[in-house]
C-alpha positions as CSV (number, residue, x, y, z in Angstrom):
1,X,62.0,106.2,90.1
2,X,64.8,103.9,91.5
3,X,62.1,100.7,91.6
4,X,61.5,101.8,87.5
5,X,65.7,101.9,86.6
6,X,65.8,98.2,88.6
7,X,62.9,97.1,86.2
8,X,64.5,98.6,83.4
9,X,68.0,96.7,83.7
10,X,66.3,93.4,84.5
11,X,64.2,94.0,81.2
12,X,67.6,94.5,79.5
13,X,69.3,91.2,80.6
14,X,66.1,89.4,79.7
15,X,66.4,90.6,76.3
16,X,70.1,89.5,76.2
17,X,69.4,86.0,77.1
18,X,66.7,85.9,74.6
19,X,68.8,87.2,72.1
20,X,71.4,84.3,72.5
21,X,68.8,81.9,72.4
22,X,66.7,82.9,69.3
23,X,70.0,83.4,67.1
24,X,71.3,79.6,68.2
25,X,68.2,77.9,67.6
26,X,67.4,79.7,64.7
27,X,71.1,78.9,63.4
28,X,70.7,75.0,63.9
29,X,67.1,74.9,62.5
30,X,68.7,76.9,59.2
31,X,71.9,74.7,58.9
32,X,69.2,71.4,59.7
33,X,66.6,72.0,57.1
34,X,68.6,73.9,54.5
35,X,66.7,77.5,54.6
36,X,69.4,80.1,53.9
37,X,70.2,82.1,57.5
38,X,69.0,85.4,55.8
39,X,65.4,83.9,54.9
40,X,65.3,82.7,58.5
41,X,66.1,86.2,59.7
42,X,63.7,87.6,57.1
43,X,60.8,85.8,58.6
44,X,60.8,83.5,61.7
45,X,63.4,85.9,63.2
46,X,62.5,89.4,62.0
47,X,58.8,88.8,62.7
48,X,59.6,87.8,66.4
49,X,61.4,90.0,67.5
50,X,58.8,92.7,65.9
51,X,56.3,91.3,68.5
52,X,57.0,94.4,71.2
53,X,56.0,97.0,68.2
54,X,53.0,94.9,68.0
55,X,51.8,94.8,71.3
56,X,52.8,99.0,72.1
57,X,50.8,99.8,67.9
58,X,48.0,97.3,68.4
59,X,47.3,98.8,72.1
60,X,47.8,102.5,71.1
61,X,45.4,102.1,67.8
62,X,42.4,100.4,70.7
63,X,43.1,103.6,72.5
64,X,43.0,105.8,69.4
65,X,46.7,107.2,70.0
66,X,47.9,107.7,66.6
67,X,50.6,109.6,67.3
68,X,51.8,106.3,69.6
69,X,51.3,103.8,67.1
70,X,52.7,105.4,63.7
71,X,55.5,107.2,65.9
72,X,57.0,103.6,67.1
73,X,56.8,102.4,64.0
74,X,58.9,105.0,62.2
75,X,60.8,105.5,65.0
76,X,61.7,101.8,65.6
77,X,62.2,101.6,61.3
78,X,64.6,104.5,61.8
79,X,66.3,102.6,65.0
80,X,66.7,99.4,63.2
81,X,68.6,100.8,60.7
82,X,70.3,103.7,61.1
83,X,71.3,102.2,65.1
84,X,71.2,98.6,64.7
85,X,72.6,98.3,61.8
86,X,75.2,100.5,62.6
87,X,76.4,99.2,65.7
88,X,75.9,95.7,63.8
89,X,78.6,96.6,60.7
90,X,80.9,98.0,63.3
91,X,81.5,94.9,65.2
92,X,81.7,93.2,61.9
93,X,81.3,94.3,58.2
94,X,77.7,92.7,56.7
95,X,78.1,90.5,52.9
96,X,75.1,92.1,51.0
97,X,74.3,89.3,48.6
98,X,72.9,89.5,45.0
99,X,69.7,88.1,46.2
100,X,69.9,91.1,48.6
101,X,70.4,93.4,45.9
102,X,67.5,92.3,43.6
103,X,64.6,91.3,45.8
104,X,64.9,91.9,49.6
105,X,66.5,95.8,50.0
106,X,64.6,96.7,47.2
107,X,61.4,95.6,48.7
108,X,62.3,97.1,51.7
109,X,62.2,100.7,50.1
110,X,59.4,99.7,48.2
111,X,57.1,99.2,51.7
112,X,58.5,102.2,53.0
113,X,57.6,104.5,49.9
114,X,54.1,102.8,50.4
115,X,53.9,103.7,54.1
116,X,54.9,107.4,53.3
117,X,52.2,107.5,50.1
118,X,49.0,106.2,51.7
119,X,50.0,107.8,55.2
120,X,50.4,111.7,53.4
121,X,48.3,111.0,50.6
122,X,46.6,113.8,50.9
123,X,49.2,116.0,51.1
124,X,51.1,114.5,48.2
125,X,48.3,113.9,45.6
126,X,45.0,115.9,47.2
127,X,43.2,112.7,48.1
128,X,41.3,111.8,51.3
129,X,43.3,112.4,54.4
130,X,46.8,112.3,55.7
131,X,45.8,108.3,57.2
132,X,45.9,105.1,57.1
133,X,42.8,103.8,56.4
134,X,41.2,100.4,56.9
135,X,41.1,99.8,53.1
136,X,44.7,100.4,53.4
137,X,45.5,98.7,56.4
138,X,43.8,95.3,54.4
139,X,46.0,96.1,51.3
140,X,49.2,96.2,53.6
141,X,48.3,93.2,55.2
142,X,47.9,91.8,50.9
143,X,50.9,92.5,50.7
144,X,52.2,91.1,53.9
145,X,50.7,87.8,52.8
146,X,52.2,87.9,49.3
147,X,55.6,88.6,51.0
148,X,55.8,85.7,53.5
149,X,54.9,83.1,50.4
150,X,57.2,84.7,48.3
151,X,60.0,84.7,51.0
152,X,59.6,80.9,51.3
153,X,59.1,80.2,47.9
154,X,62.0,82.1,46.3
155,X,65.1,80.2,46.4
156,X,68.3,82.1,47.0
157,X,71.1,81.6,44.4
158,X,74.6,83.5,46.2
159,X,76.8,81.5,48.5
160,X,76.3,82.8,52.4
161,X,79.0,82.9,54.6
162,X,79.3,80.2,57.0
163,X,80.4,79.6,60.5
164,X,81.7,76.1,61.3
165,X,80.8,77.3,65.0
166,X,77.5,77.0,64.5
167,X,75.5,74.8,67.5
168,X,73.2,72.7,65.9
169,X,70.6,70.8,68.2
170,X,67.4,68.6,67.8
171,X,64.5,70.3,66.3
172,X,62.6,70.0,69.6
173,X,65.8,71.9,71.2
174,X,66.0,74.3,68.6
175,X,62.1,75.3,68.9
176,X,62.4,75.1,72.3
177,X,65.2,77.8,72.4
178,X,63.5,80.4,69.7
179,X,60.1,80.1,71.7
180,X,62.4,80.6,75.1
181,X,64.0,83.3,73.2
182,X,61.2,85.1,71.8
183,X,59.7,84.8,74.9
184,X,62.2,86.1,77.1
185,X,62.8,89.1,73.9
186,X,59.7,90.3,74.3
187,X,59.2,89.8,78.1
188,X,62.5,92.0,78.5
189,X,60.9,94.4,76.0
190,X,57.5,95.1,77.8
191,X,59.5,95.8,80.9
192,X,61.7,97.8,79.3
193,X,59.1,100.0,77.7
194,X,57.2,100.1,80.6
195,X,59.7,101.3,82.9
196,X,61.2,103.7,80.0
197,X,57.9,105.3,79.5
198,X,57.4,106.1,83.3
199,X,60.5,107.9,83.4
200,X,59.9,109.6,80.3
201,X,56.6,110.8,81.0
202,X,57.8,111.9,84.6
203,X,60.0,114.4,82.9
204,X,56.9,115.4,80.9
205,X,57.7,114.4,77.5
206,X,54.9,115.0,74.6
207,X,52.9,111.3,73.5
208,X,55.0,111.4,69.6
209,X,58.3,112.1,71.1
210,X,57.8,109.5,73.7
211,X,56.6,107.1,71.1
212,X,59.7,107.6,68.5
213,X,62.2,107.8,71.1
214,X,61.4,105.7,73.9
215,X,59.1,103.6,72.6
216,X,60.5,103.1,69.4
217,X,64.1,102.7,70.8
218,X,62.6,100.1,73.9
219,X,60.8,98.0,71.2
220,X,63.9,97.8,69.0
221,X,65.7,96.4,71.8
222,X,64.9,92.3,70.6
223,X,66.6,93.6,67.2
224,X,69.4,94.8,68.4
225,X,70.6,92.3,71.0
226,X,69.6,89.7,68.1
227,X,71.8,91.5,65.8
228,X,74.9,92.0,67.6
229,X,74.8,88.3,69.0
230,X,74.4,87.2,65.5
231,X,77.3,89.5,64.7
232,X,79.7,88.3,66.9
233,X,78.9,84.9,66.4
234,X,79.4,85.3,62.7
235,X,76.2,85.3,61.4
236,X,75.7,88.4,59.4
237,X,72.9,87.1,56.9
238,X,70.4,86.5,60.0
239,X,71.8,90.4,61.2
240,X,70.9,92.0,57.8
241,X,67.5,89.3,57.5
242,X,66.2,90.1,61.2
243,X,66.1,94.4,60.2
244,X,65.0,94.0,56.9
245,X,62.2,91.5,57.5
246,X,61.7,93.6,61.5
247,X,61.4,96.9,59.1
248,X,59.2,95.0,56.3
249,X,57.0,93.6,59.1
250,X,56.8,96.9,61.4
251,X,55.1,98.6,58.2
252,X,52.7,95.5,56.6
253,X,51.8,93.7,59.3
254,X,51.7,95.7,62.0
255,X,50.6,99.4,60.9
256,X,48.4,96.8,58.5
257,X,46.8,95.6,61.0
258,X,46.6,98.3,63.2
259,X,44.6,100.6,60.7
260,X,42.2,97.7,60.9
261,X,41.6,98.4,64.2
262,X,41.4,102.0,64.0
263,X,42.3,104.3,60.9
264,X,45.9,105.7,62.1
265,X,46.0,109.8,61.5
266,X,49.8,111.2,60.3
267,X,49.3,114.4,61.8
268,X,51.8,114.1,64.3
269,X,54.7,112.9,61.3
270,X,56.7,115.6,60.2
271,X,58.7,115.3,56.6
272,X,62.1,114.9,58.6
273,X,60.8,111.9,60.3
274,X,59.4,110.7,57.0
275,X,62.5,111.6,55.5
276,X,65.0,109.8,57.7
277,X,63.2,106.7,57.7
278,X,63.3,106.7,53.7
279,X,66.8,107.8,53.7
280,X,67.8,105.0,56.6
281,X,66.1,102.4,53.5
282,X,68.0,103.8,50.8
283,X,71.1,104.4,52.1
284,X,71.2,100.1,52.9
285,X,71.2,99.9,48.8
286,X,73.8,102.7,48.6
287,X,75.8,100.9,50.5
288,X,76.7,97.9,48.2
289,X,78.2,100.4,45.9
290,X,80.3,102.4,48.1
291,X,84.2,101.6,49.4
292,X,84.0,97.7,49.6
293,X,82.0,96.7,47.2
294,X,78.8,94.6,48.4
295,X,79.2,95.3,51.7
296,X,78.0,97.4,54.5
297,X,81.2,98.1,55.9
298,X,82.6,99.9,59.5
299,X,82.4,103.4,58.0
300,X,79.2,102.7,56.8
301,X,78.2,101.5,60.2
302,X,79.2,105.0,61.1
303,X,78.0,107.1,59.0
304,X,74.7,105.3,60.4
305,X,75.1,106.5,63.4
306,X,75.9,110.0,63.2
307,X,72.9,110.3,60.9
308,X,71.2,108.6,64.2
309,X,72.9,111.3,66.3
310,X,72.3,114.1,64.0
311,X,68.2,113.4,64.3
312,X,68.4,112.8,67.9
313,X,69.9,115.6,68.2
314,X,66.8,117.5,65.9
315,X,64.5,115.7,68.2
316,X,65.5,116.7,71.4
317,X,65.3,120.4,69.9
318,X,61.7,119.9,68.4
319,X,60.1,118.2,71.2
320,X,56.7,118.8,70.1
């Protein structure tokens, strides 16, 4: 046990380091080539640091544990946002831009309803199973497609805030930091998870609760040292691009791809956990309208994270 807690803190400062690199190099290689910060979160940056879901869904769907695979993915969706996020608008309020408002948060709940339809089809509409299938998996990963051209493609039209702080490097610097980064994020995050999951499973914790807890929270880890460097360093359009295009990804690409492998049962979901994680997506757009207008603003933050407590607290009750 003590050898797993060593391997666990070690994983954690490997994940800070990476953090620090990834948002610096992906900062200079924004301000260099002109991509908006956000769409550089939304895609480089919030597929990256998605890689540890991949890895922990991809292995779990080989082994056939559903449970594992759709449980980190919700869980680490509900993490990203009602957590990260949180702690994120806390250290500093987030500016939620117009192009925010009428493509990328939208989308966002869009995926999610998706995930929650195909996945409980059955019991929402009395067709097939309560799965993902492979047909589904190969529409998700469609759509996947159609949202990385689109990302790239669609030119953003509101003013981002800026940092004249910002380190800017050569590009062979700048890649060399986000592979470092990314590297060292998801390097931190296997150890983490690994380490997590022995001591979770010592105390005899069921497979889902491991996976939406532990997992989920372990795998999040990349996104939330990423967002809270990015935070403090002023960068909130690469904070609210990484969780957006992390969440967007978790769902298309990875539960996509996933249910290639092996159709991914819903069994183990239970309407709160679908519920949160739709609530956690809607409650982003909510948030423009509230208090400060267009922004996701400390009490916000929260209000994030009591509803975090509140179904941590329902998970620890209803283990199974």
């Amino acid at each position: 046990m003590f050898l797993q807690i060593i391997i666990l803190i070690a994983g954690l400062l490997l994940i800070l380091f990476g953090a620090n690199w990834l948002v610096d190099g992906s900062s200079s290689i924004a301000r260099k080539t002109g991509i908006s910060e956000f769409v550089i979160g939304l895609t480089i940056v919030g597929i990256g640091t998605s890689t540890p879901e991949m890895v922990v869904s991809f292995i779990s769907a080989f082994e056939g544990k559903a449970d594992m695979a759709v449980g980190n993915i919700v869980g680490s969706n509900i993490f990203n946002t009602l957590m990260i996020l949180g702690v994120t608008a806390l250290i500093s309020p987030l500016i939620i831009t117009k192009s925010n408002l009428k493509r990328d948060i939208p989308l966002n709940i869009a995926v999610t309803a998706i995930l929650i339809f195909l996945g409980m089809k059955n019991s929402l509409f009395g067709i097939g199973q309560d799965c993902l299938t492979r047909v589904d998996g190969a529409i998700m990963l469609a759509i996947f497609a159609w949202y990385l051209w689109r990302s790239f493609r669609t030119p953003s039209d509101d003013c981002e805030e800026s940092s004249e702080d910002i380190k800017t490097f050569s590009g062979a610097v700048s890649a060399c930091l986000i592979i470092a980064g990314l590297a060292a994020l998801i390097g931190g995050g296997k150890m983490f998870v690994h380490s997590a999951t022995a001591i979770a499973e010592y105390l005899h914790l069921s497979e889902k609760f491991i996976a939406i807890t532990v997992m989920a929270a372990g795998t999040s880890l990349p996104e939330l040292a990423t967002c809270v460097v990015a935070a403090m360093k002023g960068h909130g359009q690469l904070a609210l691009g990484n969780i957006l295009g992390s969440n967007i990804s978790n769902i298309l690409l990875i539960l996509g791809g996933a249910a290639l492998i092996n159709p991914l049962s819903f069994a183990g979901m239970t309407p709160v956990d679908l519920g949160v994680v739709m609530i956690a997506a809607v409650f982003i757009l909510s948030s423009a309208y509230t208090f400060r207008a267009n922004k996701l603003d400390r009490f916000e933050g929260g209000v994030l994270l009591a509803i975090e407590i509140g179904y941590m607290i329902w998970l620890f009750v209803n283990p199974a």
